[in-house]
N, C-alpha and C positions, 0 to 999 in steps of 0.2 A: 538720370539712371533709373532703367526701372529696379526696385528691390528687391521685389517680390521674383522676377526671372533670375536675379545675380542669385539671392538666397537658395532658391529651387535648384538652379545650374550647381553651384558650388555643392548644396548638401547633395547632388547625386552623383559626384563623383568621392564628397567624401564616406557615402555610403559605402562604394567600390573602396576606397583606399581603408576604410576601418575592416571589412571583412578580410582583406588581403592580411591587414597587419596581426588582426586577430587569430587567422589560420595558418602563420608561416612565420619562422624565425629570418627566411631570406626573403624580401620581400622587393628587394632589388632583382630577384628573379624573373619580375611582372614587367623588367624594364628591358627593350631588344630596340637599338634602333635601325637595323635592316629590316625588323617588321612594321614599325614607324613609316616607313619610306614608302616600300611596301603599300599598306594601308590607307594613310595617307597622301600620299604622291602619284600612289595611282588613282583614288578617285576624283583628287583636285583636275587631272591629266585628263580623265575622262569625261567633269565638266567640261573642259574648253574644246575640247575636241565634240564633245555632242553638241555647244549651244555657240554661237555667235561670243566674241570675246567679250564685246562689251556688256552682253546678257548675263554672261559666265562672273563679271567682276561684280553688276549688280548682284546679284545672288547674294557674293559672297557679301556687301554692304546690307544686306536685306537682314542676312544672320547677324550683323552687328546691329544694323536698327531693332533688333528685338530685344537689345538690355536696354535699349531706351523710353524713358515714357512716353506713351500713346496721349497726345492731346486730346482725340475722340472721346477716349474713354475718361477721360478728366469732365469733359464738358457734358451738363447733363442735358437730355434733350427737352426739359423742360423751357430751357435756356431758351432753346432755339425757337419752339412755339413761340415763346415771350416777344423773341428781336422779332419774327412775321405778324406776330400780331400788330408791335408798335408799329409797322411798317407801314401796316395797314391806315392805321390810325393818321399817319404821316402825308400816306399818299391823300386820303380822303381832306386834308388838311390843307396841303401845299402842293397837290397832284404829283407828274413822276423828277420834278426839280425837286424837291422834298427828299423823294428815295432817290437819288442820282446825290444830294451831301451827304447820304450815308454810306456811300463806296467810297471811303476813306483808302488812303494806303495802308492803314493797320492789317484793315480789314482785308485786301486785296495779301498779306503776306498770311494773314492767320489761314484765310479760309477762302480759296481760289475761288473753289466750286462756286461757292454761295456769291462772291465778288461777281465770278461769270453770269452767272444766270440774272443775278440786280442789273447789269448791264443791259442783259438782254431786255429785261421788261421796261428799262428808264427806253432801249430804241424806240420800243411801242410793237415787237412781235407777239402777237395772238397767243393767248394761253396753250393751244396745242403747239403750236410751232415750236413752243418754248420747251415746251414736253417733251418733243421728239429730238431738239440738239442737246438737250442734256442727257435725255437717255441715252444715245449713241456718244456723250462724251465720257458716263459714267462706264460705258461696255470698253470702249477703247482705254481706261486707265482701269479697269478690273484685269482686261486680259494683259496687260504689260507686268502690272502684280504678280498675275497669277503664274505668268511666264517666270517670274524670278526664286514663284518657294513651289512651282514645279520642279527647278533648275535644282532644289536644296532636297524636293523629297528625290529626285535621280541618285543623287548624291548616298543619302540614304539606304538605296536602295544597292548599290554600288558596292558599297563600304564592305557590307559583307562578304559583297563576292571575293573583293580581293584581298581579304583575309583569308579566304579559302583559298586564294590562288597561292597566298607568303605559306600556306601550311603545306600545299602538295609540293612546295618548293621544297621546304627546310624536311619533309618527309624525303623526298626522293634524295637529298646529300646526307641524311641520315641512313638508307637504306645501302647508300653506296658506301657509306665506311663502316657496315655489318660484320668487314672480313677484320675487322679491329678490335678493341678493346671494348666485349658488350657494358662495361660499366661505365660506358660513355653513351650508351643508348638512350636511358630515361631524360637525364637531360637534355640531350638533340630532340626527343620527342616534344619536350615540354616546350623545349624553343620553338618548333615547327608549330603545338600551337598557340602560342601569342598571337599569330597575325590574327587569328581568328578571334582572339580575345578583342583586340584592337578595332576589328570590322565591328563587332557589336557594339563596342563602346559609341564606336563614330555615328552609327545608324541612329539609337537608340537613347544615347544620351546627348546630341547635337543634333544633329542634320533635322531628324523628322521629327523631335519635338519645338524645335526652332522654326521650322516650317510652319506647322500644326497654331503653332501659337501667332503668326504672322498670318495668316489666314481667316484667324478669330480674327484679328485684329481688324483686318480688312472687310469682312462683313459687318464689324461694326460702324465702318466710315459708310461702308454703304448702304445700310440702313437709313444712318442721319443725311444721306445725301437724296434720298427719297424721301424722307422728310420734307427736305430743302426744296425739293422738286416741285413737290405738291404744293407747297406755301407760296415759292415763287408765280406758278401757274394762277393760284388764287389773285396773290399779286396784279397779275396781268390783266383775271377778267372782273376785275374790280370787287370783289365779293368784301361784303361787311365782316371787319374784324374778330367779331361772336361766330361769325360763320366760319373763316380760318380760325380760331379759337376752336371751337367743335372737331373740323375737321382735323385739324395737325394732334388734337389732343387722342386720335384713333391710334396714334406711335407710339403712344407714352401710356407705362403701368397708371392703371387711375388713383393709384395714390399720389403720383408724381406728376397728376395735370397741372397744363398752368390753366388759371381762371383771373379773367381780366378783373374781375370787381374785388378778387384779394390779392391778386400779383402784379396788378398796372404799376403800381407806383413806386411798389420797390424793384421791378424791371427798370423802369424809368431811370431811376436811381442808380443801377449798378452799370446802366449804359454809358449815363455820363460818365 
């Protein structure tokens, strides 16, 4: 569980529910659920009807992986330097049978990408070759992503509308019983707008900061996967470990470089 999005998520709705409570002795008045339906029911309706269903259901798993935490963002990319560098070290040792016992099954659930690409260079495909399937691997799982908190910011975008649509509702059944009792107007009006209360809420405190934040998210995998790229490519055209050392340390703040002569052997270390 991420904390940090559960605490965020929570204190912004309890931000909304202290002002309410604060400003209104009826505070059960914020609560309509034909504007719930409304609001709700109809953007869910207008995911599946805009997007392929099983796109439409990722989505909705996409907002749930965002209270979870991000392994990328756990692992530093000093890390990563470290495992290409020993790699190197490896291959120059025991050539590409050496890197072919380090595609573990661990490794092959932690970290596909990096799993894939070892693969490729244990075959013996040429540094570019290697370059170009993984960048057309890295574009075909950006865009399946990006399809999903596309899917979350429509949604977003949505919410409002049909909060506008539950208020020209509860407007127009408010204006038709005018010939009634006017001390029944302010409250129909208040009702009418809820929904629009509801549409902001949905936009603004879910949909598009759940998106926005799974998007971060995902530049961050792709960053260390262009790391990965590069290191693997070194990999291939056999360059000396100092030299992928230098190279990959171009990714990493230089306070956070790895450098072989003070991090070999506690890499070493933390690998076994």
């Amino acid at each position: 569980m991420s904390l940090g999005t559960l605490l965020a998520f929570l204190g912004g709705f309890g931000m909304v529910i202290a002002s309410i409570m604060s400003a209104t002795d009826r505070p059960l008045a914020f609560f309509d659920v034909p504007s719930l339906i409304v609001v709700v029911g109809g953007t869910i309706v207008t995911c599946f009807i805009s997007y392929e269903p099983k796109n439409a259901v990722a989505a909705f798993k996409t907002m749930l992986a965002s209270f979870k935490k991000y392994k990328d963002l756990e692992s530093p990319l000093k890390d990563e330097v470290g495992r290409i560098v020993r790699w190197g070290y490896i291959i120059q040792k025991n050539g590409l049978q050496g890197l072919e016992n380090e595609i573990t099954d661990s490794l092959r659930e932690e970290n596909p990408f990096l799993a894939y690409g070892a693969d490729l260079v244990v075959t013996g495909y040429t540094g570019n070759e290697i370059k170009q399937i993984l960048e057309h691997m890295m574009e075909s799982k950006s865009s399946r992503e990006r399809a999903h908190t596309g899917a979350l910011m429509k949604m977003g975008g949505d919410a409002p509308a049909f909060g506008m649509l539950g208020t020209l509702i509860g407007l127009v059944i408010m204006l038709s019983n005018m010939s009634g009792d006017p001390a029944t107007i302010g409250p129909s009006m208040a009702v009418a707008l809820i929904t629009t209360f509801y549409g902001v809420i949905l936009a603004r405190l879910v949909c598009i900061p759940l998106a926005t934040k799974m998007n971060a998210r995902f530049d961050v995998t792709d960053f260390k996967n262009s790391l990965q790229l590069d290191g693997l490519v070194l990999l291939a055209e056999r360059k000396s470990p100092r030299y992928i050392q230098d190279k990959l340390n171009s990714f990493v703040d230089v306070k956070d470089q790895f450098l072989i002569d003070r991090d070999m052997n506690r890499d070493s270390d933390n690998q076994s």
